[in-house]
Biopython code that builds the backbone (N, CA, C, O; Angstrom):
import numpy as np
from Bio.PDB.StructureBuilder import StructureBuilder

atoms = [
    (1, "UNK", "N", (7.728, -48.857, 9.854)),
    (1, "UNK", "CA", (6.325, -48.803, 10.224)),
    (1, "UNK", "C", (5.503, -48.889, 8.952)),
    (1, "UNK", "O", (5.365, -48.249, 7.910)),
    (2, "UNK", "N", (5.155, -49.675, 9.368)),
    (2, "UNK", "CA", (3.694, -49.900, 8.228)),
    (2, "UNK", "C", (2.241, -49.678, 8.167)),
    (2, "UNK", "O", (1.272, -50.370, 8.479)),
    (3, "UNK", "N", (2.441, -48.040, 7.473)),
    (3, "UNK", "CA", (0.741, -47.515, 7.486)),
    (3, "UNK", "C", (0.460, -47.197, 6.120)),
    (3, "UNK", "O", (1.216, -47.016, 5.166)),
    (4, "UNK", "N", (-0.869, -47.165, 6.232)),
    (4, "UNK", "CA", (-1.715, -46.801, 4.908)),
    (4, "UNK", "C", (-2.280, -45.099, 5.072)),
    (4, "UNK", "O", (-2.996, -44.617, 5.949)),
    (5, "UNK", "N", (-1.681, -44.479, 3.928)),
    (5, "UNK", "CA", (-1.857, -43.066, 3.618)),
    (5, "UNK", "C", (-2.736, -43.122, 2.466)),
    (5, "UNK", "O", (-3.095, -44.174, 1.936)),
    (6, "UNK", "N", (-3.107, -41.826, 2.054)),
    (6, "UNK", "CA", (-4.260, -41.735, 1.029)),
    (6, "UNK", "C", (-3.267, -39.860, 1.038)),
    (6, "UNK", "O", (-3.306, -39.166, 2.053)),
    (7, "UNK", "N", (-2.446, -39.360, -0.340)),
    (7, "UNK", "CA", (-2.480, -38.282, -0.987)),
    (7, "UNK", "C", (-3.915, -37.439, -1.287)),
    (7, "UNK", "O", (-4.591, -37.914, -2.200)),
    (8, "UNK", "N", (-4.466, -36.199, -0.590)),
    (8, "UNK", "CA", (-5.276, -35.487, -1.409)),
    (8, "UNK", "C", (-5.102, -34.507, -1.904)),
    (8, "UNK", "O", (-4.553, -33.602, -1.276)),
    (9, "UNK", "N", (-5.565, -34.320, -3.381)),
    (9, "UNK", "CA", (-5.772, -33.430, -4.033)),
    (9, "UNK", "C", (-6.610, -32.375, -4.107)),
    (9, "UNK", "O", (-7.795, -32.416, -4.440)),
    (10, "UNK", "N", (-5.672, -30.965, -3.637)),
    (10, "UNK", "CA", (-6.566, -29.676, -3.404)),
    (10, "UNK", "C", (-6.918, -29.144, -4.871)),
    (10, "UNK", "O", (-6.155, -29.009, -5.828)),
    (11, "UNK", "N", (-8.545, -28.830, -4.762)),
    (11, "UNK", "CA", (-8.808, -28.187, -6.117)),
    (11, "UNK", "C", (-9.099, -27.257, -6.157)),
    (11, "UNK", "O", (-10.313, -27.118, -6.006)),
    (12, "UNK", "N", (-8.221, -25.871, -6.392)),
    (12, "UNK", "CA", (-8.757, -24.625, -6.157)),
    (12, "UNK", "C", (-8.925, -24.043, -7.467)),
    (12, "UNK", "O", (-8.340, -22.967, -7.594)),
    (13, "UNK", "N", (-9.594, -24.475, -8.533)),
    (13, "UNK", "CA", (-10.038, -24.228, -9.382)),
    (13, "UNK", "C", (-9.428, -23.746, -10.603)),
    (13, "UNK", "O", (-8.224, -23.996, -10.643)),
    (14, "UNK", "N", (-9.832, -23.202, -11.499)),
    (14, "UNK", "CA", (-9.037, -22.315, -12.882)),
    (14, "UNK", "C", (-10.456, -22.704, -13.851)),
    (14, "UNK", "O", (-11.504, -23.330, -13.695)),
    (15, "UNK", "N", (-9.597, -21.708, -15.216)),
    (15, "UNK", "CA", (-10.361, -21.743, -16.004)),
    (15, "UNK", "C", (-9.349, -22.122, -17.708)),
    (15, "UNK", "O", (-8.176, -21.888, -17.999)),
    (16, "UNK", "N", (-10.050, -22.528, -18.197)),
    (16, "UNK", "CA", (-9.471, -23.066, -19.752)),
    (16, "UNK", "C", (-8.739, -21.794, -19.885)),
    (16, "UNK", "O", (-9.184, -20.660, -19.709)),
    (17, "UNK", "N", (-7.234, -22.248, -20.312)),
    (17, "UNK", "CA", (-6.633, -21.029, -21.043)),
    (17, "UNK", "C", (-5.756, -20.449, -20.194)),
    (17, "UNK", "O", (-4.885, -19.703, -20.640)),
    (18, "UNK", "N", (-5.928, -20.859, -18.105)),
    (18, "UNK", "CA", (-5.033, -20.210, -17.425)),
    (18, "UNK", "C", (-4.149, -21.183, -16.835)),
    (18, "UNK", "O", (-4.145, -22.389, -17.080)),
    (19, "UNK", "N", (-3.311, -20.483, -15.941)),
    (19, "UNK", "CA", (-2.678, -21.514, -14.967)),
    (19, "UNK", "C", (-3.369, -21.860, -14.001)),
    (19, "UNK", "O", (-4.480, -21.354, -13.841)),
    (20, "UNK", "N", (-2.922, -22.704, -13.225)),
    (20, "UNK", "CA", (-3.476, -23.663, -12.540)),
    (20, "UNK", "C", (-2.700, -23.746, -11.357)),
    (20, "UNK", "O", (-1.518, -23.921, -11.656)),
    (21, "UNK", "N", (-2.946, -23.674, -9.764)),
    (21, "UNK", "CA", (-2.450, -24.247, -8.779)),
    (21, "UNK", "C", (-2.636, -25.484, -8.604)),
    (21, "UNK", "O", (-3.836, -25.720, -8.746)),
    (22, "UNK", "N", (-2.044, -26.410, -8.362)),
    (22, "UNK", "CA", (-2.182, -27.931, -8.044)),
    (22, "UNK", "C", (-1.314, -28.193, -6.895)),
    (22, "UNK", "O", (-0.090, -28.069, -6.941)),
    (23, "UNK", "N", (-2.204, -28.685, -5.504)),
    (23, "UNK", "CA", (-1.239, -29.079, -4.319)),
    (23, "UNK", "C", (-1.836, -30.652, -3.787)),
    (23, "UNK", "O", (-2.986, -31.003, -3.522)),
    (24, "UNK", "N", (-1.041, -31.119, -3.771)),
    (24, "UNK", "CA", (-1.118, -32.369, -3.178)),
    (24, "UNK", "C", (-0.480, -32.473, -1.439)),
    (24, "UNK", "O", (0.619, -32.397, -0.888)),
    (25, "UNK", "N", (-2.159, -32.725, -0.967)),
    (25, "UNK", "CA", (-1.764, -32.955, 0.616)),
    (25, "UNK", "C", (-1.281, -34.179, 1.220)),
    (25, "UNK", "O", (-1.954, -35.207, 1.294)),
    (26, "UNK", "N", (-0.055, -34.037, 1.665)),
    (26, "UNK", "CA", (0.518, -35.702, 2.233)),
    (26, "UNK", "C", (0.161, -35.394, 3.503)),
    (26, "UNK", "O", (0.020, -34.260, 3.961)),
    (27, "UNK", "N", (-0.001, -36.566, 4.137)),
    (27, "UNK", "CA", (-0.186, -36.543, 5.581)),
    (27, "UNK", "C", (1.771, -35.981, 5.947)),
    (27, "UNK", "O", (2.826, -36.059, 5.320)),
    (28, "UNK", "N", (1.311, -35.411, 7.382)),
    (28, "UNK", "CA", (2.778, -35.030, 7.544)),
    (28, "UNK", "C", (3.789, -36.059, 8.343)),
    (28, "UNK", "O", (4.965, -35.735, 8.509)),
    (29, "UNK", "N", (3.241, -37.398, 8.861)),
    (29, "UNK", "CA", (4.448, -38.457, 9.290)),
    (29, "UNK", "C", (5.096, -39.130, 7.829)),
    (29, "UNK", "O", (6.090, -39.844, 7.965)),
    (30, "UNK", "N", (4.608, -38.938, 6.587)),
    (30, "UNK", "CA", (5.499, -39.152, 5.573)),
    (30, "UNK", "C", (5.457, -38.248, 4.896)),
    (30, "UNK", "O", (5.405, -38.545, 3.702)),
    (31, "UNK", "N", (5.454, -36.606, 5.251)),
    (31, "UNK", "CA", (5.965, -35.979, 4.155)),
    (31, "UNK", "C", (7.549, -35.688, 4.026)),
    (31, "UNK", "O", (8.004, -35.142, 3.021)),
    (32, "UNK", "N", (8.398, -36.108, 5.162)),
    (32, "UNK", "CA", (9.535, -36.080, 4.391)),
    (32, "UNK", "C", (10.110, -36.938, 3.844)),
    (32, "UNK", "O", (11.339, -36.929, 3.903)),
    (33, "UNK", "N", (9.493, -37.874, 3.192)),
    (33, "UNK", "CA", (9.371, -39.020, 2.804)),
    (33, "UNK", "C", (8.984, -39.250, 1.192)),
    (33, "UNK", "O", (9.315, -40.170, 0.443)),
    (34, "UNK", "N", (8.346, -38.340, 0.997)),
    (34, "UNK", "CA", (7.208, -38.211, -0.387)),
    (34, "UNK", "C", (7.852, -36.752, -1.042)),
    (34, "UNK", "O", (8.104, -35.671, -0.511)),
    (35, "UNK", "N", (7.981, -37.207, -2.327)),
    (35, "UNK", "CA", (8.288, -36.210, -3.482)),
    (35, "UNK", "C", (7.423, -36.095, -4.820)),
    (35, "UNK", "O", (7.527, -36.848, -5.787)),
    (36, "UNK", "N", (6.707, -35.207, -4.719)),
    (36, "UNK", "CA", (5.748, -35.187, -5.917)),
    (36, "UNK", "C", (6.566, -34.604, -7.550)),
    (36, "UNK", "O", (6.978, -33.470, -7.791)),
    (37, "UNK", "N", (6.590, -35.715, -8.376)),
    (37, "UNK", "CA", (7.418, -35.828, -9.370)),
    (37, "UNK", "C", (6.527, -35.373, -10.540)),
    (37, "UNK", "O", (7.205, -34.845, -11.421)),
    (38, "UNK", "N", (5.369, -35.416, -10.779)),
    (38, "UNK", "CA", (4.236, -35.545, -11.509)),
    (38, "UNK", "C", (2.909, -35.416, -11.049)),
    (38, "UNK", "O", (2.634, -35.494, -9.852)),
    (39, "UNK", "N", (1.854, -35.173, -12.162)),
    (39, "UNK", "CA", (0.432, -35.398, -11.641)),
    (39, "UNK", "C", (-0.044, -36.341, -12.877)),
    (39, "UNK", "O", (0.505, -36.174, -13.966)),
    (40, "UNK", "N", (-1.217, -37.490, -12.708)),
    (40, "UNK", "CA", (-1.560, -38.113, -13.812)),
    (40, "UNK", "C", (-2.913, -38.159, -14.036)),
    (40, "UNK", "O", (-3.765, -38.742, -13.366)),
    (41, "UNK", "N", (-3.106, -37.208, -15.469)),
    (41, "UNK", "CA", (-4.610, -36.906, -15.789)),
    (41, "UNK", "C", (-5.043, -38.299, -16.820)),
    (41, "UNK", "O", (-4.747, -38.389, -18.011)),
    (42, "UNK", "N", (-5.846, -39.368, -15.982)),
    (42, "UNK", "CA", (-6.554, -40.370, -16.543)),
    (42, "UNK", "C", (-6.267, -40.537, -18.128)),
    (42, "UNK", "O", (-6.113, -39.409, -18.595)),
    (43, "UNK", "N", (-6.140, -41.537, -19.128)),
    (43, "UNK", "CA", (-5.393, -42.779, -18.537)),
    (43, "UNK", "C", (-3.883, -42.653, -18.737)),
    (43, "UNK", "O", (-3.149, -43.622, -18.544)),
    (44, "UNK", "N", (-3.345, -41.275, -19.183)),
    (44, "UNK", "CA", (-1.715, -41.726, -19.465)),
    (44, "UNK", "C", (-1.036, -40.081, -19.758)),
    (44, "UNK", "O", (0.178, -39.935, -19.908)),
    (45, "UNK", "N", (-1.973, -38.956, -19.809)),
    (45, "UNK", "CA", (-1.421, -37.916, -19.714)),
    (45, "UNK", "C", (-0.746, -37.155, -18.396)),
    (45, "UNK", "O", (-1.474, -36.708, -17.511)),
    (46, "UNK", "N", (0.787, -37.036, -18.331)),
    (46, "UNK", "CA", (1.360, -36.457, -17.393)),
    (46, "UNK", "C", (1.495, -35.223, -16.973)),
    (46, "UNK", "O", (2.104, -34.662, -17.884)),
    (47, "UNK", "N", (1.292, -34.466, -16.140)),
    (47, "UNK", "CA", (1.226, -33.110, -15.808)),
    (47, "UNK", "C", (2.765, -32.913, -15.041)),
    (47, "UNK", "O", (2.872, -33.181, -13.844)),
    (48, "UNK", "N", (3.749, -32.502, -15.711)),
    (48, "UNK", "CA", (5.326, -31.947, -15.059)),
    (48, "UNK", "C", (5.263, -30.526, -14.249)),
    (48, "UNK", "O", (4.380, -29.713, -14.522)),
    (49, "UNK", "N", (6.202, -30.275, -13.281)),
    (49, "UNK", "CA", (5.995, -29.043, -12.858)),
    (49, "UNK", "C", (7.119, -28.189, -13.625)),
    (49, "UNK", "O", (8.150, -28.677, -14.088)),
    (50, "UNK", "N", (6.734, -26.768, -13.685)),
    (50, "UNK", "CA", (7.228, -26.025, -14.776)),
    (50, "UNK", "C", (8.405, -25.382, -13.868)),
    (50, "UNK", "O", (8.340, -25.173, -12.657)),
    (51, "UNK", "N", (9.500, -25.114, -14.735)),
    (51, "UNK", "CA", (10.427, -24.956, -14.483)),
    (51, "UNK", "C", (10.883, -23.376, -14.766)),
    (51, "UNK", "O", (11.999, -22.885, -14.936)),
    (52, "UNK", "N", (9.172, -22.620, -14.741)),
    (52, "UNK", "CA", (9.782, -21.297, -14.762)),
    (52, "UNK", "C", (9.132, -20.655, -12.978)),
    (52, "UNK", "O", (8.218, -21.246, -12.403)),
    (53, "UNK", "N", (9.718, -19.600, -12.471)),
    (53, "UNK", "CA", (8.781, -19.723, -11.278)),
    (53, "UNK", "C", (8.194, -18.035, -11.199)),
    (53, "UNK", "O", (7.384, -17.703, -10.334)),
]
sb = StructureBuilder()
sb.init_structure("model")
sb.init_model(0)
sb.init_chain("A")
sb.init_seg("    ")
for serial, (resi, resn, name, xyz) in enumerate(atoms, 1):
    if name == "N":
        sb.init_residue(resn, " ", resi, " ")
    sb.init_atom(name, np.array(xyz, "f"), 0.0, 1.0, " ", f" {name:<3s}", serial, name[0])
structure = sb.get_structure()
């Protein structure tokens, strides 16, 4: 099936200096489908998810 999705990005705010929540909303007929690997802050800086929890 061939549809057009649009990822949004929830911004629940922070401040310089803290952590940060970052969630990306997939629609749910492809979220088991979609793996968020990264985030990309304009034009080439990558945001990884941290590997402490």
């Amino acid at each position: 099936v061939n549809q057009r999705y649009d990822p949004e990005v929830q911004s629940l705010g922070g401040f310089l200096g803290n952590n940060v929540l970052m969630r990306c909303n997939v629609p749910s007929f492809v979220r088991d489908h979609v793996t968020v690997t990264s985030w990309l802050q304009e034009p080439s800086f990558n945001i990884y998810p941290s590997t402490m929890s």
